[in-house]
N, C-alpha and C positions, 0 to 999 in steps of 0.2 A: 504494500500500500504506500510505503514511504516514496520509494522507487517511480509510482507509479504519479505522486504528489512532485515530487521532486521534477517528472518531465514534463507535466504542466506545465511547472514555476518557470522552468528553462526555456519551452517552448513561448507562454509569453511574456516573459522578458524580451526574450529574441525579437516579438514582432512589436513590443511598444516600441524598442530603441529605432528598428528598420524604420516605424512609422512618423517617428518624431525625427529620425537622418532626414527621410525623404521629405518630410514637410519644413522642417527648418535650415537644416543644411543645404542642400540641394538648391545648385540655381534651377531656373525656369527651362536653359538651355538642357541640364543634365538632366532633368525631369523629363523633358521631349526623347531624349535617345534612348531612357528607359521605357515609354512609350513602344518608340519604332524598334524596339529589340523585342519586347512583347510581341507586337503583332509580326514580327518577321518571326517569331517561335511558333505562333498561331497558327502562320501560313504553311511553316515547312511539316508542323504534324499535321496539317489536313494532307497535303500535297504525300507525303509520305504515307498515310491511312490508306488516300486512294491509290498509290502501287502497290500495297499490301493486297489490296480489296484485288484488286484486278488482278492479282497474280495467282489467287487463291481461286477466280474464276467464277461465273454462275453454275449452278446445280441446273441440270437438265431434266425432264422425268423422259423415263427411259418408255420408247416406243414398243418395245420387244425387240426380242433377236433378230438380227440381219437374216438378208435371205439365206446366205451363207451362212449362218448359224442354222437356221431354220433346216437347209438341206443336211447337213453335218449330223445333226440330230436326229433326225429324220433315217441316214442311214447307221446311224449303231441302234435307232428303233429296230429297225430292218435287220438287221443282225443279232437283234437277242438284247441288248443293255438297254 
């Protein structure tokens, strides 16, 4: 439980001080580059989601076996299997 109180405490601390840098330290200019570093991070995990996506393909539902399958099977029926 301590442990558990403890990464709270850590965790925000961490984000008052981030939030009082970036509001009171930070000029106007550095504020903007953190902006377009944001959305450049945005851009390249959608852009990379969608080569993920497309590589993984759509799912087809299958028509049944090719004629070739069809015949194949068709002669080991003919033969006994």
């Amino acid at each position: 439980m301590k442990k558990l109180l403890r990464g709270v405490v850590v965790i925000a601390t961490a984000a008052g001080v981030g939030y009082v840098v970036y509001k009171e330290v930070l000029t106007d200019e550095a504020k903007q580059n953190i902006k377009k570093m944001m959305e450049t991070v945005k851009t390249s995990y959608e852009r990379i989601n969608e080569v993920i996506n497309s590589v993984r393909g759509d799912v087809m539902p299958d028509d049944g076996p090719l004629p070739n399958v069809q015949t194949t099977m068709q002669q080991w029926k003919d033969l006994g299997y």
